[in-house]
N, C-alpha and C positions, 0 to 999 in steps of 0.2 A: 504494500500500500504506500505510494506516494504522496506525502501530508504537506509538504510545502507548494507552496503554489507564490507566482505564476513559473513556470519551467521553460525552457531553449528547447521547442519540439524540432525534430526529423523525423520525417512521415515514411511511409512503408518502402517507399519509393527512392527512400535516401535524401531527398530533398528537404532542404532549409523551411523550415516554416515563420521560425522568429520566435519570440516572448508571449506563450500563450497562458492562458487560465487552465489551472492543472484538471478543472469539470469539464472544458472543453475539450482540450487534448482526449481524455478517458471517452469521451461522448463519441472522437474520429475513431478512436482504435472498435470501439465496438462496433460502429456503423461497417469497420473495413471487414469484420470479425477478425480483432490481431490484439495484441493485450500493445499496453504502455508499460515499457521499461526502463527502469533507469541504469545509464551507459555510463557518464558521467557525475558521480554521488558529491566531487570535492569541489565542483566550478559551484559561481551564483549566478543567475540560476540556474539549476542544476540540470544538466543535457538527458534528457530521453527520447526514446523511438518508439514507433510504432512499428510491431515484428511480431511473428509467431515467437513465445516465448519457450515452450518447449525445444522446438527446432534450435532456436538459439542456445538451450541449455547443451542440448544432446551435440553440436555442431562446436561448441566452447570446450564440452569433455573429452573431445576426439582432438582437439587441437594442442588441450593440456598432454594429453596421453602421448601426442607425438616427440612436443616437447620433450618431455623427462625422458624417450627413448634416445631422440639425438640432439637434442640442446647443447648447447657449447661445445659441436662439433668445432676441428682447426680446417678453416679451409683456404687453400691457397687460391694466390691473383697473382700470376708471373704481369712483370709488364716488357712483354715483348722478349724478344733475344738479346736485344743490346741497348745501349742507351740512346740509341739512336728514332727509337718507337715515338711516330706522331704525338704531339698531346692532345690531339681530339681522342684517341687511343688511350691514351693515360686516363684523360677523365672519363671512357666508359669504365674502366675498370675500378676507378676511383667511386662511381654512382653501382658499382655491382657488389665492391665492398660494405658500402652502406648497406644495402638491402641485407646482406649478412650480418652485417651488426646489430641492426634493427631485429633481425626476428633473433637472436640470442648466442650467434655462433662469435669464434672467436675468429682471425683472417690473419693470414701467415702474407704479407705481399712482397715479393721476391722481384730482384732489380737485376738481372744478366751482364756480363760484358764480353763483348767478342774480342778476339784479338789485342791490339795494341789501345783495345780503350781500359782495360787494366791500368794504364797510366795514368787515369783520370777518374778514378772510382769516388773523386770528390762529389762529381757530378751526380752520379749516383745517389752520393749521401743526400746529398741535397732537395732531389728529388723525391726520398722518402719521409724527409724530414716536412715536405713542404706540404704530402700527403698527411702526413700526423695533422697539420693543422687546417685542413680540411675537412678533416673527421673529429675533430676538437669536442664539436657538439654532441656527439652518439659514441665516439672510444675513447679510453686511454691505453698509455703503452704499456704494454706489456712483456715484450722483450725487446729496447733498444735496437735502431739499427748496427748490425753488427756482418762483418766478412766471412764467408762459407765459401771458400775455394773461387772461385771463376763468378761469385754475385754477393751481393748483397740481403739480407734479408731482418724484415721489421714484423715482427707479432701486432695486434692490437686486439683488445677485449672491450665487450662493450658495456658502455657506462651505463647501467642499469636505472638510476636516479634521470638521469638524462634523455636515456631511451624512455621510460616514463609519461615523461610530462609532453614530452613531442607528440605521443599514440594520445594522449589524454585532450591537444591541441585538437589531433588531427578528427578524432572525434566527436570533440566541440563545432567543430566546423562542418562535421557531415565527411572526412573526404578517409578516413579510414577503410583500409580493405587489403584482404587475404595476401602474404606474398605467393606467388607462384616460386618457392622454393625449388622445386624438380625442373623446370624450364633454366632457371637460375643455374643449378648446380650443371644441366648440359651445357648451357651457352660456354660459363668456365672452362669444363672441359674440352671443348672443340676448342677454344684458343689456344690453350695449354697442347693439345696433339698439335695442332698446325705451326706452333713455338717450334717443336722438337722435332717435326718432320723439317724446318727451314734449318735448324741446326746442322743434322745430319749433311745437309747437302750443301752449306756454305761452311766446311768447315775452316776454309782459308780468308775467308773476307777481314780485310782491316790490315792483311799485312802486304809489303811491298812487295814486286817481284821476286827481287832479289831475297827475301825473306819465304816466300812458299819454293821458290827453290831449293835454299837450305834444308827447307824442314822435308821434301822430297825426299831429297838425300841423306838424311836424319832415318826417315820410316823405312826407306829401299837398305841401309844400312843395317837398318835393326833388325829386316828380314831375314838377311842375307844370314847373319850368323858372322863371330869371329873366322871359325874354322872355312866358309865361302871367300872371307878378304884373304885371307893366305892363297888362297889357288887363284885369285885374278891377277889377270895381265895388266902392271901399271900404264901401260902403253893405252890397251881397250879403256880402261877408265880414262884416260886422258881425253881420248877420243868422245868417248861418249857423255863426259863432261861439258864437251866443246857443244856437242849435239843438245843441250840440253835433258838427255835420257836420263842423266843420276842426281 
């Protein structure tokens, strides 16, 4: 039973109604056959909707339930292969993290460097650093960014107090709704395989000729075995040096 009156109604429809009489609101829901519930208990005046209230219950039990099975999953957001990735690219990934924060996971987001951008993994820093404060509103850090071989990588958890008050906004306003979590966790995916399928196939990009040369002859070397360099003719290596073959 809803005793204060007047309330911030939102009709079955999801639409704004405004500041109505808490008799009047009750009078819509039963005309619609839908009960009046309240969504928002701590705004004044306090936000309710018109909605089947069972469904509601039964559709809130199934969403807790999923929760406590995978809640504060870690999920990763590579951004791109190198630090070379568009930043219209960055901030998809930057609004895909949010959506994970929001519904309660924590986000691992991982920064690559190809070749000779190792030199410059400030940039890197930088860029994760700058994401922290994009997401200032809904995480905090949770593991610093920090060096993991060939990238960078920064944790974030979400602020719970924070996450909060924004759903309790979004509510107020009427614009609250469902994430599509499973569409979410694919998109991820697919960038993540098409990252490491581009991997595989540039693995020389960023260095000089003269530098994927060397490292040819680096890999052909290591094949070869010591006991292979004892039986070549220095002469054929001269040659085939000249030809670019080693």
């Amino acid at each position: 039973m809803i005793r204060i009156s007047p309330i911030r109604l939102i009709d079955e429809q999801g639409e704004q109604r405004g500041v109505v009489e808490t008799s009047e609101a009750m009078r819509m829901a039963q005309a619609a056959g839908l009960d009046l519930v309240e969504v928002v208990a701590d705004s004044r005046p306090p936000v309710c909707k018109i909605m089947d209230y069972g469904k509601h219950k039964y559709e809130q039990s199934k969403k807790e339930a999923k929760a406590r099975t995978h809640g504060n999953e870690l999920k990763e957001i590579r951004l791109g292969r190198s630090i070379k990735i568009d930043p219209h690219d960055v901030q998809i990934r930057v609004d895909q993290a949010r959506r994970f924060l929001m519904a309660g996971h924590k986000v691992q987001i991982t920064q690559r460097f190809r070749g000779r951008e190792m030199m410059h993994k400030q940039l890197g820093e930088e860029r994760l650093l700058q994401i922290c404060q994009d997401l200032s509103d809904v995480a905090k850090i949770d593991v610093a960014p920090k060096g993991m071989g060939r990238a960078i990588t920064l944790v974030l958890s979400p602020d719970k107090d924070k996450i909060k008050t924004i759903k309790a906004k979004l509510a107020q306003e009427g614009k609250a709704q469902e994430e599509d979590l499973e569409a979410l966790e694919a998109q991820v995916a697919a960038q993540n395989a098409a990252d490491d399928q581009d991997e595989d196939h540039d693995e020389y990009e960023g260095l000089t000729e003269q530098e994927k040369m060397e490292k040819k002859k680096e890999e052909k070397k290591a094949k070869r075995g010591p006991k292979d360099d004892r039986a070549n003719n220095p002469v054929d290596d001269e040659v085939a040096d000249l030809l670019g073959e080693i």
